[in-house]
C-alpha positions in Angstrom: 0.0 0.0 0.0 3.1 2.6 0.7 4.4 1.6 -2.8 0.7 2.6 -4.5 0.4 5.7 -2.4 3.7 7.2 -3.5 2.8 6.3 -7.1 -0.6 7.8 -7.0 1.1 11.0 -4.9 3.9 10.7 -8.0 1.0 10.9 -10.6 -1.1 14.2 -8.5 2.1 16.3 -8.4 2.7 15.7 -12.1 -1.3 16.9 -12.3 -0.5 19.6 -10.5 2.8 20.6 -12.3 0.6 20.6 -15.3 -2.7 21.6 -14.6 -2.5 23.0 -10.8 -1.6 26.8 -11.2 -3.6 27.4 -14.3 -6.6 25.1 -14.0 -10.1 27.0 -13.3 -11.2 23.6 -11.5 -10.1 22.8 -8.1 -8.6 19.3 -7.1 -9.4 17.5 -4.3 -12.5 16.9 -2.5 -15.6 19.1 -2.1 -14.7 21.8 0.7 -16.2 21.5 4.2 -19.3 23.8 5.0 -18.2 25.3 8.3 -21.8 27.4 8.2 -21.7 29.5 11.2 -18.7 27.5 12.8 -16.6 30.1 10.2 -17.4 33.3 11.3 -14.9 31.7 14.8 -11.2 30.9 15.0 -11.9 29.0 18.1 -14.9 27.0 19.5 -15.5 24.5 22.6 -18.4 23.4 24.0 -16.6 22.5 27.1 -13.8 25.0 28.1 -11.4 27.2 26.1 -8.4 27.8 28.5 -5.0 29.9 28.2 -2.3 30.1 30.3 0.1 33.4 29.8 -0.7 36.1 26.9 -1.7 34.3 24.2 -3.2 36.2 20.9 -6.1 35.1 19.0 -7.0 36.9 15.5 -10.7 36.5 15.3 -13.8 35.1 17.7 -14.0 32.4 19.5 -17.1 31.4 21.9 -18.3 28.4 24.0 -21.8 26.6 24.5 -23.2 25.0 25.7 -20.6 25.8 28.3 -21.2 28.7 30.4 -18.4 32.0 30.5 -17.1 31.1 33.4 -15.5 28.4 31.4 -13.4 30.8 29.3 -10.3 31.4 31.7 -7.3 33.3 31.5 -8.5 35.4 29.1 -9.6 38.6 31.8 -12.6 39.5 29.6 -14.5 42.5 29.7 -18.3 42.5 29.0 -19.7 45.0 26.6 -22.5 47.3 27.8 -24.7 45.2 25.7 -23.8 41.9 27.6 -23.7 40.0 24.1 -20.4 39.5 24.1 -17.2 40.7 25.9 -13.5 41.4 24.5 -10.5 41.0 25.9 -6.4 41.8 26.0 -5.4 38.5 24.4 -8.4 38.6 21.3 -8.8 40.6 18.7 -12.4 39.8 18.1 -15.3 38.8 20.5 -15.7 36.4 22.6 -19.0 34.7 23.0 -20.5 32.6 25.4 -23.9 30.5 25.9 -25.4 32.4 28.8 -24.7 35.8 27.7 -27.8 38.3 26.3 -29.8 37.2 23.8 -29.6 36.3 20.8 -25.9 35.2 21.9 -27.1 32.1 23.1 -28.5 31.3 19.7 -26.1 32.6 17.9 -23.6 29.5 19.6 -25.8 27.2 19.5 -26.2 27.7 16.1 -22.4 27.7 15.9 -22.0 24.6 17.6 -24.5 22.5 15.4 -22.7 23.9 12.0 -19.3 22.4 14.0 -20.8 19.3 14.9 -22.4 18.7 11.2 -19.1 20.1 9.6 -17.0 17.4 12.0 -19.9 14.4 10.5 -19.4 15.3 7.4 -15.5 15.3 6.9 -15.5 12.3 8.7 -17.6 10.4 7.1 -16.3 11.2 3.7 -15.8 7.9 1.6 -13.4 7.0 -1.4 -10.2 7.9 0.1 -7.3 8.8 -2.5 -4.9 7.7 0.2 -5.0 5.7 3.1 -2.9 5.2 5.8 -0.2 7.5 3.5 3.4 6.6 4.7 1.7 4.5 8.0 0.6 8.1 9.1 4.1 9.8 9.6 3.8 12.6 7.5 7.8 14.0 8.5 9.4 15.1 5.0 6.8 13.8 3.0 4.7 16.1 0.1 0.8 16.1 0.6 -1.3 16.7 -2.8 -4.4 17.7 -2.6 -7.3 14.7 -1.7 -9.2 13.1 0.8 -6.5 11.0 3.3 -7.8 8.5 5.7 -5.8 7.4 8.6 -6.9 4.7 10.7 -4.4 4.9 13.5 -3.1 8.8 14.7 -0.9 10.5 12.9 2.4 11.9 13.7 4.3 15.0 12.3 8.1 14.5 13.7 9.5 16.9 11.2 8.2 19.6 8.5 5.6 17.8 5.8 4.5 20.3 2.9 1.0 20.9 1.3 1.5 21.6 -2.5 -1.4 23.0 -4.2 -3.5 26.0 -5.5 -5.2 28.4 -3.2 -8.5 26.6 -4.0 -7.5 23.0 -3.8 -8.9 21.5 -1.4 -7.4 18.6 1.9 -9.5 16.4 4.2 -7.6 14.6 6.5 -9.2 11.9 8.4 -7.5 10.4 11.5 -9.1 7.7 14.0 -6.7 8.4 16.2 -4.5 11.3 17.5 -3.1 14.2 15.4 0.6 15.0 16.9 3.2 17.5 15.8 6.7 17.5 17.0 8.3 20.8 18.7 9.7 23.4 16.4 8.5 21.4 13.7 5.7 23.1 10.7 3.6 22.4 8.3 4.4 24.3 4.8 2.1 25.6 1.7 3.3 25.7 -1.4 2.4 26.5 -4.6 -0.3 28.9 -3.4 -2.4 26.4 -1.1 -4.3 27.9 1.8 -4.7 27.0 5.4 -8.8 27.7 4.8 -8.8 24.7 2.6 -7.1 22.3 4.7 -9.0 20.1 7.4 -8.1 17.6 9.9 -10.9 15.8 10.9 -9.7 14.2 14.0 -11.3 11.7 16.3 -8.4 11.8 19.3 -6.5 14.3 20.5 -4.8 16.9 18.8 -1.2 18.5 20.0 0.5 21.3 18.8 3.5 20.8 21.1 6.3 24.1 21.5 7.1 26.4 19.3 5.4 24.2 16.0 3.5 26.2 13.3 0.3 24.3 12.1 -1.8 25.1 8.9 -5.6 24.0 8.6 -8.8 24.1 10.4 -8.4 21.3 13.7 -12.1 19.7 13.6 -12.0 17.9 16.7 -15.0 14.6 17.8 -17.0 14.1 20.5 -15.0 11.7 21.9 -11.2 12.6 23.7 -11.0 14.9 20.9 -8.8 18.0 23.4 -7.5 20.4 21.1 -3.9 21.5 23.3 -1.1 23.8 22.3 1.7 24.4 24.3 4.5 26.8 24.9 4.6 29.0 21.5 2.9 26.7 19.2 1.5 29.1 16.4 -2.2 27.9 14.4 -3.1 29.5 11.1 -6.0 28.5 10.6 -9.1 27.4 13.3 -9.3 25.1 16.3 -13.2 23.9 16.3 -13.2 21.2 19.4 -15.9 19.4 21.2 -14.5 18.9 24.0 -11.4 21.7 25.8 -9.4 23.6 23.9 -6.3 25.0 26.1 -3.5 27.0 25.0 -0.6 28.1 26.2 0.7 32.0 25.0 0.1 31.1 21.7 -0.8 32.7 18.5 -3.9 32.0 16.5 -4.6 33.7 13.5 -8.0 32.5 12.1 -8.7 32.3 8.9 -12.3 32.9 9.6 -14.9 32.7 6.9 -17.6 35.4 7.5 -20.9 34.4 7.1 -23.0 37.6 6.8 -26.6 37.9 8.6 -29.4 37.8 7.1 -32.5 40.2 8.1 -36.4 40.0 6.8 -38.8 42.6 7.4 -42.3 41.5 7.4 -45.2 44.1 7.2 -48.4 43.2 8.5 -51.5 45.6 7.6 -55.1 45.2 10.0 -57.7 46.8 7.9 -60.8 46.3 10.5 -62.4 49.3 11.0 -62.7 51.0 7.8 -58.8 51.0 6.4 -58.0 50.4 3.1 -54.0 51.2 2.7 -52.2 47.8 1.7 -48.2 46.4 2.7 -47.0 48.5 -0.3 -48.8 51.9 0.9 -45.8 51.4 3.5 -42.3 51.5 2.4 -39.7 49.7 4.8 -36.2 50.5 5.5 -33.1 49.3 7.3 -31.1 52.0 7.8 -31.0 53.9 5.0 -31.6 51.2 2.9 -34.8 50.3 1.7 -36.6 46.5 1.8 -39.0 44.8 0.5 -41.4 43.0 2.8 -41.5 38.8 3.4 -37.4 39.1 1.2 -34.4 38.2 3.1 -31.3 40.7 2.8 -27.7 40.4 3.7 -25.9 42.7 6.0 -22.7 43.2 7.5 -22.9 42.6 11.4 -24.3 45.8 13.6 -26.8 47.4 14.8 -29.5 49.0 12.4 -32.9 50.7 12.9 -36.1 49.3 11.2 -38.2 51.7 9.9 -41.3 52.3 7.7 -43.2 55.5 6.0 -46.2 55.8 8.5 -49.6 56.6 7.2 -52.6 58.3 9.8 -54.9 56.4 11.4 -52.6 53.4 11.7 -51.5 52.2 14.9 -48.0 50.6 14.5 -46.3 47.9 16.4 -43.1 46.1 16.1 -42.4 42.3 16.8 -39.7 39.4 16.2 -36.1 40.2 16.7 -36.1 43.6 17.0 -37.1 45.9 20.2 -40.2 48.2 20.6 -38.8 50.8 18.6 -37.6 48.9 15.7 -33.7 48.7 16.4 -32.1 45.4 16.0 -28.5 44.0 16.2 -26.8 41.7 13.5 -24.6 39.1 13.8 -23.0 36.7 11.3 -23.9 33.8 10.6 -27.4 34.4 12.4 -30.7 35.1 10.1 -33.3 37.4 12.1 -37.0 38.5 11.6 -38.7 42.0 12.6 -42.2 42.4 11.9 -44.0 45.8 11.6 -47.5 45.8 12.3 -50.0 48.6 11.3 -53.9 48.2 12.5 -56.1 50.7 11.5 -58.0 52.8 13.9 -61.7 53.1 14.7 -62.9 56.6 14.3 -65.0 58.8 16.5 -68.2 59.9 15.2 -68.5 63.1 14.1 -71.7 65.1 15.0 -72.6 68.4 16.1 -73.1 69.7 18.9 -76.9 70.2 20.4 -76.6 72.7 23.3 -79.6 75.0 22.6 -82.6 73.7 24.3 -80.9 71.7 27.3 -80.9 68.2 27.6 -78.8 65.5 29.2 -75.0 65.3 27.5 -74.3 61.6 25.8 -71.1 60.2 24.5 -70.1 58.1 21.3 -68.0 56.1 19.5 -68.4 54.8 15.7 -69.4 50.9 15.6 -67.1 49.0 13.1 -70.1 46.6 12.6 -72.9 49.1 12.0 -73.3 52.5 10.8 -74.6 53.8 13.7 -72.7 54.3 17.1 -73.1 53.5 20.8 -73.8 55.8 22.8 -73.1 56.2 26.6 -73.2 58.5 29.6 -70.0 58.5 30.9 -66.6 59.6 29.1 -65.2 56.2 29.2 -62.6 55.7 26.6 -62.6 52.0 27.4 -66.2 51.7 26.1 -65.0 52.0 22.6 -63.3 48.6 22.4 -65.8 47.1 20.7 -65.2 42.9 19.5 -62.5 42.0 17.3 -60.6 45.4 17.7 -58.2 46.5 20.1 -58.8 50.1 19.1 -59.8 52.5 22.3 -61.1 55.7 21.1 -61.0 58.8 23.2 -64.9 59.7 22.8 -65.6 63.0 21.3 -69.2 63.4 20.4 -71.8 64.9 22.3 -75.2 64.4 21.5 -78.0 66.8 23.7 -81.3 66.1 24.1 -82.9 69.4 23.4 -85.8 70.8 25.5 -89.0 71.2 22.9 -91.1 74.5 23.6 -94.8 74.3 22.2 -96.6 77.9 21.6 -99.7 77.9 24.2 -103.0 79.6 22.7 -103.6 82.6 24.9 -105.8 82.9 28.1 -106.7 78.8 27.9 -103.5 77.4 27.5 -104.3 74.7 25.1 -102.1 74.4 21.9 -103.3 75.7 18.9 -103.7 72.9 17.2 -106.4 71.8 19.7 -108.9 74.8 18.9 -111.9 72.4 19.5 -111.5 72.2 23.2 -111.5 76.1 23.0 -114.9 76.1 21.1 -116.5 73.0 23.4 -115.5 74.9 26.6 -116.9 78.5 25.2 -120.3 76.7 24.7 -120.7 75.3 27.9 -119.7 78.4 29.6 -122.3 80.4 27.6 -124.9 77.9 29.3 -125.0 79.3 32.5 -125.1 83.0 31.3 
């Protein structure tokens, strides 16, 4: 099997010499999807540790795991409590039981990891396997998909010759071991982001070594641990601890930009008739188009919309009362703007002249009339099916109606008979 590998790594470097640097195709395997598990240079979901001043390039975040299982780091929490910074990252670090939607945000993180780890390892078809019994000292990795079924071991420099999109999955059963002072090399243009080693032990970086690649580390005894010095280019995605000791990360992080949708929601049920495009919506500055998803860079925005009267508006989903929302990568959001329209009042005059007792209304949604009531009570315009309180306006008097009396008798005048009957019987007794 060691004679057939270095025949078939003989035949990939003559592909390469050939076709590498000027092919538009890349060789290898498929890449991994990291998903959200790229927008971090380091992730645990049991402990990330660091002993002395160590200096990561990029996030890194824990979860399920708590904060308190970040150490050495001395972080600093941001007024927002999402996330905190510290001395030894440039970037954010994140944890599980930090502000919403942080915890999401990881969780989220940590299921791309876990899927990312599943699917690298269970990668089939090897080109190689078990290439040079797994010591990899002085020997020239191509690109393709290697399988290990014992660990591997690193004693002295190995090199990775390829284009900056060729692509290497590494699969090891066992442990993943490089030697002191010892590094891995690129050539020919290939690039740590496109390396992976998919390993199912544990992974050591021991003093002062330079490693290429993204470390995806199992569920099992998978520690990810660097000692004195040991430099990483790349990402260190573990399930279990990952402790380091003062050493230099710099991630090779693949942003994943969040993705916001604005949903408008119009209640026409007392009489509106504007629609969801009678409303325009913004982010920002930078108008939407309601139920599409949009791509922004991380931060915090403000969601807006052109108001129109007689519309009562509420805001729901991701973002606060007031419409502002914060962004993160890798995480898609919702905010929905919702405008019900609002019952009227009634409109009448007035009717003072002539006395009366004073009423109050409010227009009924269901009928054309309105309801009328003695006490102003704004809370007896709510009327079934709408949420709407009205402030009542309308007064309605009962006016006082004067009749004209005939003189001396008193009766009206359109009751001149009783005037005649009465004159008759009074003549009688004359």
């Amino acid at each position: 099997m060691k004679k057939n590998n270095k025949v078939i790594g003989a035949v990939f470097m003559l592909m390469f010499t050939f076709l590498g640097a000027s092919s538009a195709s890349a060789l290898g395997p498929a890449t991994v999807n990291l998903g959200s598990a790229g927008n971090f240079v380091v992730i645990s979901k049991v402990a990330i540790s660091t002993t002395g001043a160590s200096a990561i390039t990029g996030d890194i975040g824990v979860s399920p795991a708590a904060a308190t299982y970040i150490t050495g780091f001395s972080p600093i929490m941001d007024s927002s409590n999402k996330y905190s910074t510290s001395t030894y990252v440039t970037g954010k670090i994140y944890a599980s039981d930090y502000t919403v939607p942080t915890p999401s945000y990881m969780s989220t993180a940590v299921s791309s990891m876990e899927a990312a780890y599943v699917d690298a390892a269970g990668r089939a078809l090897p080109d190689f396997t078990n290439f040079h019994a797994g010591d990899l000292g002085g020997q020239n990795l191509v690109p393709g998909l290697y399988k290990f079924t014992t660990g591997v071991t690193i004693p002295t420099n190995v090199t990775f010759t390829g284009g900056a999109s060729d692509v290497w999955i590494i699969q090891i059963d066992g442990n993943l071991d490089i030697s002191s002072a010892q590094s891995v090399i690129l050539a020919g243009g290939a690039s740590p982001e496109n390396i992976f080693w998919v390993v199912a032990g544990t992974t050591t970086l021991n003093t002062t070594s330079v490693f290429e690649g993204t470390i995806l580390a199992g569920p099992g005894t998978s520690t990810i641990s660097m000692k004195n010095g040991a430099v990483l280019n790349g990402r260190a995605l573990g399930q279990k601890d990952v402790t380091l000791i003062a050493n230099t990360i710099n991630g090779v992080a693949t942003i994943v930009n969040p993705h916001l949708i604005v949903t408008k929601v119009v209640i026409n049920n007392n009489g509106g008739a504007n629609v969801v495009s009678d409303f325009p919506l913004f982010v920002g500055a930078s108008p939407v188009v309601s139920g599409v998803s949009n791509s922004f860079i991380s931060g915090s925005y403000l969601v807006s919309e052109t108001t129109k009267t007689n519309y009562a508006q509420s805001f729901s989903g991701d973002c606060n009362t007031t419409g502002n929302i914060t962004l993160y990568n890798g995480i898609d959001m919702v905010c929905t703007i919702t405008n019900d329209d609002i019952a009227q009042a009634i409109s009448q005059p007035s009717q003072s002249s002539g006395g009366g007792t004073v009423v109050y209304g409010c227009k009924d949604p269901s009928a054309s009339n309105y309801n009328a009531f003695s006490a102003s009570n704004p809370s007896l315009c709510t009327y079934t099916g709408t949420s709407s309180v009205i402030t009542p306006t309308v007064t309605v008097a009962t006016p006082t109606v004067v009749v004209p009396k005939l003189p001396k008798t008193g009766f009206p005048p359109q009751e001149k008979w009783y005037e005649s009957l009465l004159n008759n019987i009074l003549n009688l007794f004359k």
